[in-house]
C-alpha positions as CSV (number, residue, x, y, z in Angstrom):
1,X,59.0,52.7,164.4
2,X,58.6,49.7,162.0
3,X,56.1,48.6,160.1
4,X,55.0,45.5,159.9
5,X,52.9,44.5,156.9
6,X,50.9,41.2,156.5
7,X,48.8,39.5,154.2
8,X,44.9,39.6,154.6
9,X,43.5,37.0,151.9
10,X,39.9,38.2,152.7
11,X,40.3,41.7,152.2
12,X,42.1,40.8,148.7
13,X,39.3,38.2,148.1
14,X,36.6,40.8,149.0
15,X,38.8,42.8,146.4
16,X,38.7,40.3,143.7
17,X,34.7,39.8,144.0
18,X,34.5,43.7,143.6
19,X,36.4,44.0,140.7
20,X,34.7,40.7,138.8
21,X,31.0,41.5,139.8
22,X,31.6,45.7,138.8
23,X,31.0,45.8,135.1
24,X,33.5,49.1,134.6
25,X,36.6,47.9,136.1
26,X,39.2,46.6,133.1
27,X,39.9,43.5,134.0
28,X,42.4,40.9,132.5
29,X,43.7,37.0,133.2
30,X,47.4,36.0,132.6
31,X,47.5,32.3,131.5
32,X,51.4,30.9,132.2
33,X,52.3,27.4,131.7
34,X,51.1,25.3,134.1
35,X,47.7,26.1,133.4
36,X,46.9,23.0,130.9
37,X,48.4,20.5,133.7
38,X,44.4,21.7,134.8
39,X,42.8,20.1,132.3
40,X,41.5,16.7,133.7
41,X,42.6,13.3,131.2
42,X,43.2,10.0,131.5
43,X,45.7,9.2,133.5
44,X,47.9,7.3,131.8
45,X,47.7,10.9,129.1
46,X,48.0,13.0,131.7
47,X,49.2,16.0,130.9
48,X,47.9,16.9,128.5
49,X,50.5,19.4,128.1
50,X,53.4,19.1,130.2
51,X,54.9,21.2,131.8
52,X,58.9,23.2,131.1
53,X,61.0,20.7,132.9
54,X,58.8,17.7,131.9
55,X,58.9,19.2,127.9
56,X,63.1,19.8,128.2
57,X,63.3,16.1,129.1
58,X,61.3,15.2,126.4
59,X,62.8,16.9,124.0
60,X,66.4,15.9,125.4
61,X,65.2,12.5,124.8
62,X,64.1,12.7,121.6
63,X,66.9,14.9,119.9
64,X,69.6,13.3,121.7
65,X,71.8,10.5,120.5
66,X,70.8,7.1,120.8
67,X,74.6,6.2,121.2
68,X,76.2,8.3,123.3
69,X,79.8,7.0,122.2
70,X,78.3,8.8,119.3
71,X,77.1,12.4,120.0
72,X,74.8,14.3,117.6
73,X,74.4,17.6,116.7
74,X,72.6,18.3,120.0
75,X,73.7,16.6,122.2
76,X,77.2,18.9,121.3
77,X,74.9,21.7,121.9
78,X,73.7,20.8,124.9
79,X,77.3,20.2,126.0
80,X,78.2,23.5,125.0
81,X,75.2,25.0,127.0
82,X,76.6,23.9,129.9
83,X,79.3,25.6,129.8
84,X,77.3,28.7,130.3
85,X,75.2,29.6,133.1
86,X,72.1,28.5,131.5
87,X,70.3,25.3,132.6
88,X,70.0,22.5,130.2
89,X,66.9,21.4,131.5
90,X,65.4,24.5,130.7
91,X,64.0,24.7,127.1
92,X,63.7,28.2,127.2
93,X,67.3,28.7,128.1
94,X,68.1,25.8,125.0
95,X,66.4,28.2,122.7
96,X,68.0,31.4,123.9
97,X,71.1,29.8,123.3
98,X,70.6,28.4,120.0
99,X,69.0,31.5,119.3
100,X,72.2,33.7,120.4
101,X,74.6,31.2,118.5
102,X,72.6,31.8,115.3
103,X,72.9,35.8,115.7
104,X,76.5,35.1,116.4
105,X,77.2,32.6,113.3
106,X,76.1,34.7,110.8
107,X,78.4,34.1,108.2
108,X,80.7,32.1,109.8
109,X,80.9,29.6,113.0
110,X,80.5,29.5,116.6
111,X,81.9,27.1,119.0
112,X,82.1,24.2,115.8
113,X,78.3,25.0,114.7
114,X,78.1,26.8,111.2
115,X,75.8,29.2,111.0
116,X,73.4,26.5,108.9
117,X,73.9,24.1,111.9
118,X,72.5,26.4,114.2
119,X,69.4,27.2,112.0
120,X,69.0,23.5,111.5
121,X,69.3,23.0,115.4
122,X,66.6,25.5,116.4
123,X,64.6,24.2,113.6
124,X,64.3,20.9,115.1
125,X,63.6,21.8,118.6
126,X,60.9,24.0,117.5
127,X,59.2,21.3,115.8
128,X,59.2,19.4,118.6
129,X,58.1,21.5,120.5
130,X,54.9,22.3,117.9
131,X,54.2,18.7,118.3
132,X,53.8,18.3,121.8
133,X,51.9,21.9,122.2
134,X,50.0,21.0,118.8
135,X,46.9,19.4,121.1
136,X,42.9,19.4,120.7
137,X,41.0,20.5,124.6
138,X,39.8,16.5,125.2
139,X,36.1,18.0,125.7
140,X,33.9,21.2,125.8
141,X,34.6,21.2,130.2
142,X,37.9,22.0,131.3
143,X,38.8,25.5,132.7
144,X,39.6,26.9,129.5
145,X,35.9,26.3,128.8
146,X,34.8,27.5,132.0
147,X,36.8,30.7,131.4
148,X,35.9,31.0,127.4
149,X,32.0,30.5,129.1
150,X,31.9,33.2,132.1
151,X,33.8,36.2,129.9
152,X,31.5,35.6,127.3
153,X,28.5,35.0,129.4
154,X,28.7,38.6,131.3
155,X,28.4,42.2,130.1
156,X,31.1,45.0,130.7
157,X,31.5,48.1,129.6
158,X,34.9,47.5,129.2
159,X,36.3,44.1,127.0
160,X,37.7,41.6,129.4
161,X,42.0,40.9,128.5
162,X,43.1,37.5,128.3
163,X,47.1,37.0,128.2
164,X,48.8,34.1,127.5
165,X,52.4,33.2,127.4
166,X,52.3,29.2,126.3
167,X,53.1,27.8,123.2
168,X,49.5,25.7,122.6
169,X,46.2,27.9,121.6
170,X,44.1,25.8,124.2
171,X,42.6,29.6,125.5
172,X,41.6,30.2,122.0
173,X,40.2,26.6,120.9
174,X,37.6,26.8,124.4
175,X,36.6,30.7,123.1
176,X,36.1,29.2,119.5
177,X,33.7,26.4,120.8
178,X,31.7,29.0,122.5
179,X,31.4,31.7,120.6
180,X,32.1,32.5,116.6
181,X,33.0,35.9,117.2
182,X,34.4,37.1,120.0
183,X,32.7,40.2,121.1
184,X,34.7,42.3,123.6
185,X,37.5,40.0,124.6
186,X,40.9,40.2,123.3
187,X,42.9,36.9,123.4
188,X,46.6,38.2,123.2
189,X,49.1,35.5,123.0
190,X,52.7,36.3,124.3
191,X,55.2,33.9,122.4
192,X,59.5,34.4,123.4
């Protein structure tokens, strides 16, 4: 006899309203990386933080050569990336790698990047990646505000969780504007 198993989004909505309106039920939200493509801008600003494949281009862009008869520092890196399996559109994948070089160069080099190369390397990706993540929430209602406003707004007996995995502190600026001290709610950010 086989089962057969489908998906009832009712009964898991039904779910969803039990758990949210029940005050002793833990409950936490996981914030990933598309959430700030959410927050409403202008268009032409839009996003306001983009998202992994939009920041790798950016960052390619900026950090690469502007000659490419003449090949920099990362651009050989990214050459050398794809030679692995990793993608090089991935920036998480870039800094894994620059990341495993510099563990692997200690004292000496790896694949023609000294061991200060590779520190240098990650230390300019990083910083460009701080200054595209470094952003203010445009105004007191996006979602983050909306979310900062309803766990602060309701009474549990347990603290409400929020996780976050991205780079920015855009959770943690909407809770700031609406509270000074966070009472019961644990903002726990996730960083690689």
């Amino acid at each position: 006899m086989e089962f057969v198993t489908t998906h009832d989004p009712i009964r898991h909505l039904r779910h969803l309203r039990q758990t949210l309106s029940q005050d002793k039920k833990p409950i936490g939200f996981f914030l990933s990386a598309g959430c700030p493509l959410a927050v409403e801008i202008p268009k032409e600003k839009w996003p306001l933080i983009p998202d992994v494949r939009n920041l790798t281009r950016w960052i390619n862009e900026h950090l690469s050569s502007a000659d490419k008869t003449k090949p920099n520092r990362y651009d050989k890196l990214i050459e050398e990336l794809g030679k692995t399996d990793k993608n090089p559109e991935n920036i998480e994948d870039i800094l894994s790698f620059v990341r495993g070089l510099k563990e692997v160069a200690k004292g000496g080099t790896v694949r023609d990047f000294s061991e200060n190369d590779v520190i240098e390397l990650e230390k300019e990706v990083c910083k460009k990646i701080v200054s595209k993540m470094n952003v203010e929430l445009p105004d007191k209602n996006t979602p983050y505000h909306k979310l900062a406003s309803w766990v602060t707004s309701i009474d549990r007996a347990k603290p409400v969780e929020i996780f976050t995995t991205n780079y920015d502190l855009l959770m943690e600026q909407a809770l700031a504007c609406i509270i000074h001290r966070i009472r019961g709610t644990i903002v726990v950010p996730i960083y690689g």
